[in-house]
Each structure stands twice: as C-alpha cells, then as structure tokens.
FILUM-611711 format. One record per residue (C-alpha): x, y, z; residue in one letter. Coordinates in pm, whole numbers, padded with zeros to 5 digits, always signed. Layout:
residues N
XYZA
...
end
This chain:
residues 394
-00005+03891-00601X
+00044+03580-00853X
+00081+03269-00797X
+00407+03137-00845X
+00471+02761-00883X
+00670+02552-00657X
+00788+02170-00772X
+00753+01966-00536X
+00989+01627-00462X
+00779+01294-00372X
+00847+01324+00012X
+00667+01679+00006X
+00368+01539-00253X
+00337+01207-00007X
+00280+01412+00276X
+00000+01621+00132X
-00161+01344+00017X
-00169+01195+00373X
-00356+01508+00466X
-00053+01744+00565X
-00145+02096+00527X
+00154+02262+00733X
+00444+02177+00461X
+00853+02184+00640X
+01001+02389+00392X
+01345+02157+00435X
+01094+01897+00267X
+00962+02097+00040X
+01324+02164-00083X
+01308+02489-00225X
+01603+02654-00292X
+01553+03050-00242X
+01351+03266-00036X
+01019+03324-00024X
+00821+03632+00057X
+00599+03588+00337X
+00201+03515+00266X
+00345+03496-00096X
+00067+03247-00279X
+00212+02952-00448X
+00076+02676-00653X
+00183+02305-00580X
+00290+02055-00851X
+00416+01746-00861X
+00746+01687-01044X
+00484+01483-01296X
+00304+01791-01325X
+00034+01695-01128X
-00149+01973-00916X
-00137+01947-00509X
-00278+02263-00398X
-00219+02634-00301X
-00051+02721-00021X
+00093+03099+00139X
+00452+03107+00211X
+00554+03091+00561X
+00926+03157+00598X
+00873+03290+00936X
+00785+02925+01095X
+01003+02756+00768X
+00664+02635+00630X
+00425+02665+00371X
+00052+02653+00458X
-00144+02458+00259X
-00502+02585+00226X
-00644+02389-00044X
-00526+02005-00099X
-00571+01875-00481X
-00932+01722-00390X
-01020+02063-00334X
-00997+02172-00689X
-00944+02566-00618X
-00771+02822-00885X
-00707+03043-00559X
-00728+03118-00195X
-01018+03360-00214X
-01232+03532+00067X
-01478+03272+00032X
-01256+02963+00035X
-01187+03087+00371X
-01539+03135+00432X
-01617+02786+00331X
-01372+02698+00594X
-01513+02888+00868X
-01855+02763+00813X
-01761+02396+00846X
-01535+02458+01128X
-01834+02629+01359X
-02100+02388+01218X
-01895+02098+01413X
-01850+02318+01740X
-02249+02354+01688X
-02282+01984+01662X
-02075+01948+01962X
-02317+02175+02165X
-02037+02441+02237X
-02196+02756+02122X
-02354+03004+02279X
-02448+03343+02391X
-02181+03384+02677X
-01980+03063+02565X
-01607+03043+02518X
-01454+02745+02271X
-01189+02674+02005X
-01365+02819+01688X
-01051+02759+01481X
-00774+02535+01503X
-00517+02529+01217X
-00495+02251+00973X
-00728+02042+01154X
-00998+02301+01032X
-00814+02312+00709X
-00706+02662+00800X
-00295+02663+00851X
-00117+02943+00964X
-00461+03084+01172X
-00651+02979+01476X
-00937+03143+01627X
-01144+03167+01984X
-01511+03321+02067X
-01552+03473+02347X
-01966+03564+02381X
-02021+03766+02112X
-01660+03859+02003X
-01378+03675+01899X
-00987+03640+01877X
-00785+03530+01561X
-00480+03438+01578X
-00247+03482+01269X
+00086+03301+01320X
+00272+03485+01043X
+00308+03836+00952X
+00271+03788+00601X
-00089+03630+00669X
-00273+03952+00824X
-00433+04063+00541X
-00575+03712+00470X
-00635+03647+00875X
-00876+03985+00833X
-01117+03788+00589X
-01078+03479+00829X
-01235+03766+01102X
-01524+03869+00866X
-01619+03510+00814X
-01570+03469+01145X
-01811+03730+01247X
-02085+03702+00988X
-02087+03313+01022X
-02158+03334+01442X
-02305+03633+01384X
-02057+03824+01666X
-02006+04185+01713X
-01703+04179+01668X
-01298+04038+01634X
-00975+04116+01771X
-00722+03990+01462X
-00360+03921+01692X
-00077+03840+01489X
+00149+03545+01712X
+00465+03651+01494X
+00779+03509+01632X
+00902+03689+01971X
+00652+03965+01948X
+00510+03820+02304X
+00759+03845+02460X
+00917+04150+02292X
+00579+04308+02379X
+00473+04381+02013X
+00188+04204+01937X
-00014+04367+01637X
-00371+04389+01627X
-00662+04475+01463X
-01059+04499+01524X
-01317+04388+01231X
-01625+04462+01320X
-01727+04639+01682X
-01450+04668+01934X
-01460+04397+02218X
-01505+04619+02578X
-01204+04622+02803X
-01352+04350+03051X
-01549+04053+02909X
-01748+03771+03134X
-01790+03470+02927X
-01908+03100+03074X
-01836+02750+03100X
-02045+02461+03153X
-02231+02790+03343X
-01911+02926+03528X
-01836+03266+03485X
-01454+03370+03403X
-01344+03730+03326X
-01178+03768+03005X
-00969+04079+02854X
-00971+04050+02440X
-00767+04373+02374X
-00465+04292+02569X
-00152+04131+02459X
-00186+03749+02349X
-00334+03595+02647X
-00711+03679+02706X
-00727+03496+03102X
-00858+03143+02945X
-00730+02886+02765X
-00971+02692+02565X
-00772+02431+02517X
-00829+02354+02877X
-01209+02339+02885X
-01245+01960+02935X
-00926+01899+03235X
-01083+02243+03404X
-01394+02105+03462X
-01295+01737+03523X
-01155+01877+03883X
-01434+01932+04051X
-01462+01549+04054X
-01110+01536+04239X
-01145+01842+04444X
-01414+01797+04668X
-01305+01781+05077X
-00904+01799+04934X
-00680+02045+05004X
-00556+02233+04680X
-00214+02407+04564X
-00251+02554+04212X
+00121+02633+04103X
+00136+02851+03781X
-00213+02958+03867X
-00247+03265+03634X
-00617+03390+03624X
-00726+03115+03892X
-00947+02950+03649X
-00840+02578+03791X
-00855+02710+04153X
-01193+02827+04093X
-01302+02552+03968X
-01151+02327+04238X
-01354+02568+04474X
-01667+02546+04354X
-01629+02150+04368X
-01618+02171+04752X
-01226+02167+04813X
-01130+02201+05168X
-00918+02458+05066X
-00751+02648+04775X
-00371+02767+04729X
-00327+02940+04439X
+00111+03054+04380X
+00158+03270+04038X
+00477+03517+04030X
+00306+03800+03869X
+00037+04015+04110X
-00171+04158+03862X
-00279+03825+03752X
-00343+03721+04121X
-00584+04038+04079X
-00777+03920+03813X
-00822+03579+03981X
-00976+03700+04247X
-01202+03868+04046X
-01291+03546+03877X
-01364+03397+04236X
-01595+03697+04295X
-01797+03635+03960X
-01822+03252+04019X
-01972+03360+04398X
-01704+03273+04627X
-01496+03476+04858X
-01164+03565+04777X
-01088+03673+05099X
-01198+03337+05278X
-00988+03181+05481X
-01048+02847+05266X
-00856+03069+05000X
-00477+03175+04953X
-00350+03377+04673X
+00033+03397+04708X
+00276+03602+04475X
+00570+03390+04448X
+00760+03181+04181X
+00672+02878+04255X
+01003+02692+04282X
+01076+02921+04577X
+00718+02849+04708X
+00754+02469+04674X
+01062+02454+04869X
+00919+02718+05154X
+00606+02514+05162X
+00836+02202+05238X
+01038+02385+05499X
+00728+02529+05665X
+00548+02119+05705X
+00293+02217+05490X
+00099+01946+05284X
-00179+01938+05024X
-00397+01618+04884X
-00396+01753+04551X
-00081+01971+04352X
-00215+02097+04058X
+00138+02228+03758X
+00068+02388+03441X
+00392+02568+03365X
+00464+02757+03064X
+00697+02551+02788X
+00907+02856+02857X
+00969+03129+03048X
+01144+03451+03092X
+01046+03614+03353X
+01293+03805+03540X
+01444+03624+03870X
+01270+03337+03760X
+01327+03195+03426X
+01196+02847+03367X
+01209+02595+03070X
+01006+02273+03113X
+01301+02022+03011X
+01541+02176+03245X
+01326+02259+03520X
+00999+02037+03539X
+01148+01719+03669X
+01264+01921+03980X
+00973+02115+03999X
+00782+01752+04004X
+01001+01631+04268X
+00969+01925+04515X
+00588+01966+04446X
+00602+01525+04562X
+00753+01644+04883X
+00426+01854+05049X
+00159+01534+04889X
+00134+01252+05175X
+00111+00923+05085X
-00191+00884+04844X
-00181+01203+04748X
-00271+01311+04381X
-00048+01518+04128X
-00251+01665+03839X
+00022+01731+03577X
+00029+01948+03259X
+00261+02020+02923X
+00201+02245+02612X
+00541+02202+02494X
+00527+02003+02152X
+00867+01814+02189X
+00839+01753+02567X
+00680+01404+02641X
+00510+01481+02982X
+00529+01092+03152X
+00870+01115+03046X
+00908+01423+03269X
+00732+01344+03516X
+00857+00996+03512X
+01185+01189+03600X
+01062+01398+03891X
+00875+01108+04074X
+01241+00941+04058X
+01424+01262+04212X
+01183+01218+04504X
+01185+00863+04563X
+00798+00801+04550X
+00642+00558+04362X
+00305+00625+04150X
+00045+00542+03960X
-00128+00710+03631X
-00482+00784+03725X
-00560+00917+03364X
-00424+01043+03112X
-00580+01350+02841X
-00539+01587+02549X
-00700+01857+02303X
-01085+01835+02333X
-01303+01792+02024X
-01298+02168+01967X
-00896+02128+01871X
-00880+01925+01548X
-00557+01774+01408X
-00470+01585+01132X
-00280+01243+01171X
-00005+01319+00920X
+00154+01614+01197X
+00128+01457+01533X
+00270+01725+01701X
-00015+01949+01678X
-00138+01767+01979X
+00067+01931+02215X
-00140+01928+02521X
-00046+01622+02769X
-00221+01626+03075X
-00224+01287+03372X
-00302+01271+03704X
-00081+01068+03940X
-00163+00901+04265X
+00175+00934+04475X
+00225+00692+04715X
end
C-alpha cells in the first residue's frame, strides 16, 4: 500500500516533537477518512518530514511509528524488529526474563510501538493489536517477538473496539501453538495462565509490583479480595501469612481457576483460612455488613466497566459507594488497598468520595503505578492509567 501524505498543522507537529507517537486525529485535522492501517507520511506545513505513521480511525488516531530523528522511508518488518529488540533488552536489564517468567514485553508508544502491546508468558507470548487494520503488521511484531526471546510461540489478539465484550476477539498463532493451560511464575510464585482464550489470560502484568507488595501487609490480617478474578492477590496475601483469605468474584468459573492457582502455589483451597464466594460484590459488601463481619484489610480492583448481567458496574458511578460500604466491615485502623485502570478516573478523587459517604477519616499509606516494564512517554499522560493507594481508615 503507498504512502500517502498527510499535512500536518503546528499543534499536531509540536506534539510529535515532544515525543507523541499516538496522534488525536481532531489535532491532526484531517478532513476525510482514512482506511485503517493505511501508511501515511508526516509533513510539516513547511514541508518538513515528521514521520510515518498507520491510520487508526478505529481509536480516532494515527500511530506514529517512526518520529523524524528516526530517518525511515517506511515501516518495514525490521523497523519493528528494531523495536522489539530494544524493548526486551530493557526488560533484560531489569532482570524480568526468564524461563517460566511473566512481564510486559511491549507497551505501546513507550516502546515506540503504538497501536500494539505485548506479554510473555514462559516460552509463549500474547500481542495485542488495538486496531483491525494493524493485524497484518501486529504478525511481524509476533515473529520479532518470537525470534528475539527465542519463544515457541505467539497468540496475535486483536483488542478491536467491543469485540470483548461482543465475544469476537480474533486471533492468530505465529509460531507453535501455546497449550490450553500454562503455569508461569513470579518472583517464584506459580499462577495458571490460559493464552488461547478470549482477551484475558488470568494475570495482569501490569500488576506485578502491587501483587507482591501484599505480602508485606498481609501477614496475621484478615483479608477480603472483592473483584478477585483468578485469586492472584488472595494468593499472594496467603502465602504472606494472612489470618485468613475472602476472596468475592461474580463469575464461578473464575473462582475455579483460583483455586487452582492456590493449589499450584501449595496452599489449600479448601482450608478453613480460605473463602471463595460467588457473589457481586456490592451485594456481598452489604451482606457482610448485615452479618457483623469485619476484615483488617479490603482489597478493590474493579473493572473501569462492566456489563455483566444483574450486575453492571461503572467506576464513576459506582466506586464511591462501593468504597463506602467496603469502610463499613474495616474497624478502626483498618487498611483499604484501592485500585483504578480507568484513564479519566482520578482514583483519590474517588475514593476521596467514598471515605466521605461513610464518615471515616483516613490516611494515604502509599500511593503507585505502572512498573518499569510499562513505559510511557511524557507528552500522553494518560497512558498511565493504573492508580493504586492504600488507606489506613480510622
């Protein structure tokens, strides 16, 4: 496909040139459509060349994968591979790789790499590719991918708009297929993972660093893990000597599979120290309060959003309350570990909102982020999306 060239006004060159690789295309001001993973070439209105970018009329951007310092004629196979190799040789610095490891290989334009994102699991790997239009290109991202770490193999997952929850999400295999059930480790804990199914593998990388910081908080507490999904913070809580575990997700197969993940890290799901209750957890929370029941530590990662049927959930609407009923089973001196993924949601602002609904005062413990593995740029702030703080409650 040829290159077409795009004009762009001094807003749109400014913001390159601060190192902005995911372009709005309101600022880019172009005035017709644009096919998607259609290559363009970026000028200046001077004439001056900016880079190469795909078109992403899908998100309303275009993805800039070579800036003007970069002095490419086109976005080639190994361009990308260039990109790869720099990306894993910091994850390598950072002492994240490994034969059963699991990290952030790829993160978007902080590994100059817009539009794709990528995570190994052992010796396979998941890319992400955020726009139709960008398979064919997120397919030599894969085969760098897997030459570079020297994997087995890559599950390619396009993360086009709706097809999660529309249950469509594409996929294809470079290299060996992944089996149905992987067991990958961190900082030597086992977790089950499933490559081959849906979007969600069963562990969030982004995650690594608050997961492991629990076991620090856990020990002799007792433990309610709302939004619990695979169990991954429960068993990590677990293993740090908590008193006892509570783990609340609505959906039973997930409970399943984190039992199964308290099995592999060598505890007993069927321990009395350890509850695994199917149950949205605004329902649960207000049960819970009914019931007398109170917990040292409340652990909420909720979705950004939420469809699920009986209980749909959206964190601006429903997170303040959800803080406020989770305040009334934590005694005085109790600790709320707090989480948002939602780009536009500011969680203290939240949370700030829920501790007023209940009445009780607090105090920010810490405050966190994306790890190391998750690079940004500085120019598109909202690629930090994660927001995590832990609250005393008094």
């Amino acid at each position: 496909m040829s290159y077409r060239a795009v004009v762009l006004p001094p807003a749109a060159a400014a913001f390159l040139e601060q190192g902005g690789r995911d372009l709005p295309l309101e600022m880019a001001a172009i005035g017709e459509a644009l096919e998607g993973g259609r290559p363009l070439r970026l000028v200046g209105r001077g004439g001056q060349p900016l880079g190469l970018a795909l078109a992403d009329p899908e998100n309303e951007r275009l993805r800039v994968l070579a800036s003007a310092r970069d002095a490419a004629e086109a976005i080639t196979p190994a361009l990308l591979a260039s990109r790869v190799a720099r990306a894993l040789a910091l994850r390598r610095s950072l002492g994240l790789c490994g034969e059963r490891a699991a990290y952030r290989a790829l993160h978007g334009a902080g590994d100059c790499l817009p539009g794709f994102a990528a995570d190994v699991f052992g010796p396979w790997a998941v890319v992400y590719v955020y726009s139709r239009g960008f398979l064919a290109h997120g397919q030599e991202v894969a085969r760098a991918l897997v030459d570079e770490a020297r994997l087995r193999g890559c599950v390619v997952k396009v993360r086009s708009r709706g097809a999660a929850s529309q249950g469509r999400v594409r996929q294809e295999v470079v290299g060996e297929p992944p089996p149905a059930s992987l067991v990958v480790e961190e900082r030597a804990v086992p977790f089950e993972v499933h490559l081959d199914r849906g979007l969600n593998t069963g562990l969030f990388t982004d995650m690594r660093e608050h997961r492991h910081g629990l076991a620090r908080l856990a020990q002799g507490r007792t433990v309610l893990n709302g939004f619990s999904y695979t169990g991954t913070l429960s068993v990590v809580a677990a293993r740090g000597g908590a008193a006892a575990v509570t783990s609340v997700d609505l959906s039973a197969g997930v409970q399943g599979w984190a039992r199964d993940n308290f099995r592999l890290a060598g505890l007993d799901p069927d321990s009395e120290r350890f509850r695994f209750e199917t149950a949205d957890m605004g329902r649960y929370l207000a049960e819970a309060a009914r019931a007398g029941r109170l917990f040292d530590l409340v652990l909420l990662d909720p979705p950004a959003f939420s469809a699920a049927r009986g209980a749909p959930f959206a964190i601006d609407r429903d997170y303040p309350e959800l803080i406020a009923a989770a305040c009334r089973l934590l005694p005085q001196g109790g600790l709320a570990w707090l989480a948002c993924n939602a780009r536009t949601s500011a969680l203290l602002d939240l949370a700030g909102e829920g501790f007023r609904r209940a009445g009780r005062p607090t105090a920010i413990l810490g405050q966190g982020g994306l790890g190391a593995d998750h690079p940004t740029v500085p120019s598109q702030p909202e690629d930090r999306y994660l927001q995590v703080a832990l609250f005393r409650v008094d």
